[in-house]
Every structure is written in structure tokens, then in C-alpha cells.
C-alpha positions in Angstrom: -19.9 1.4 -2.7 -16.7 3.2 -4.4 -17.3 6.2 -6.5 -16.4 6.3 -10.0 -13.7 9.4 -9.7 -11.1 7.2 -7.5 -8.6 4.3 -8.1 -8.1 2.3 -5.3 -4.7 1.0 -5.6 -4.3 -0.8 -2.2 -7.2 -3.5 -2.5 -8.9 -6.4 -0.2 -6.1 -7.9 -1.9 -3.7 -6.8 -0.2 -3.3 -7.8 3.7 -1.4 -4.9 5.3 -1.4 -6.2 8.9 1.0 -8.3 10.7 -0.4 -10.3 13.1 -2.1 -13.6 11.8 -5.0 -12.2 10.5 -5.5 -11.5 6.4 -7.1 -8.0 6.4 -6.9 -5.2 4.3 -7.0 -1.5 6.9 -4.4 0.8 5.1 -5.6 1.6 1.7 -4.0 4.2 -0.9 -6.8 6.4 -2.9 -6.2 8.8 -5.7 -8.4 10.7 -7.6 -8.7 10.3 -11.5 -6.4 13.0 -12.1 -3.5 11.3 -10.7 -3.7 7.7 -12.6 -1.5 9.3 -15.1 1.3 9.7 -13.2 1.0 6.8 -11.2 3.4 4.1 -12.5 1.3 1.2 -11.8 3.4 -0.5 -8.7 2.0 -0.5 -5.4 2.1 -2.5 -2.7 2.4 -4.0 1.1 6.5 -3.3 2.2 6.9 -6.7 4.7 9.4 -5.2 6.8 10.0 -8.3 8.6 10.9 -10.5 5.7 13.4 -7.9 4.4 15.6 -7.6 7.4 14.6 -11.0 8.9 12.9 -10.5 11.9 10.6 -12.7 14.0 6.7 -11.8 15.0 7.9 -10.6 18.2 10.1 -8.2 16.8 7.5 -7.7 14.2 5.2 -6.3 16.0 7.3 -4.3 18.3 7.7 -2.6 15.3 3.8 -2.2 14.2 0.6 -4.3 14.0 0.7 -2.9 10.3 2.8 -2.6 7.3 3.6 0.5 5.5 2.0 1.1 2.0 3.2 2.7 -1.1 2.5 3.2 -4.9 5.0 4.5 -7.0 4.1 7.7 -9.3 6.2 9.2 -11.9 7.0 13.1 -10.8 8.3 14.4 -14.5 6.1 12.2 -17.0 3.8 15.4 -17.8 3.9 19.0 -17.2 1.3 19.4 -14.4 
């Protein structure tokens, strides 16, 4: 059950591993008074399709892929 105070902006949606698998373990979480600064945009970064590489070199690098969300740092003045 998810409380009411938080956004979850990485969702089951998302699969942030890198194996074969289609599984959602890295989440980002804010807290209602951050969704105004968040600029809606976040996201899995597939590292392996952006420079090419093959599952091998995948997962040398990680079993995971980083997350982000973008937020806006001078949209308000708190």
C-alpha cells in the first residue's frame, strides 16, 4: 500500500534491470513537497543501447540501470 504524501515516479513500469528479466527494483520517491519542482521526466538511462554494448559488457557494468527524474532547481524560491 503507498501512502498518499509520496509520488512515485519510477513505476512497475519501468524495468530497471538488465539481465532478461522485466522487473522494476530501483524506484525514485519524493515527498509532496517536491512535485512542484519536479519537471515531469524520469526514467530508466539503458546504458548499453547508448554506447552500443553487448549483454556481456552489459553486465560487467551492472545487473541494473541507473535512474533519474529531472527537477527544476530555480522554478520557486524554496
Amino acid at each position: 500500500m503507498r501512502c498518499e504524501d509520496y509520488t512515485w515516479l519510477i513505476t512497475n513500469d519501468f524495468d530497471t534491470t538488465t539481465k532478461s528479466t522485466d522487473v522494476t527494483y530501483d524506484r525514485i520517491i519524493i515527498t509532496d513537497g517536491a512535485v512542484t519542482d519536479y519537471a515531469s521526466e524520469a526514467g530508466v538511462f539503458r546504458f548499453d543501447t547508448v554506447y552500443g554494448l553487448n549483454q556481456a559488457m552489459t553486465e560487467a557494468v551492472s545487473d541494473h540501470y541507473p535512474v533519474y527524474a529531472v527537477f527544476w532547481t530555480r522554478k520557486d524560491g524554496d
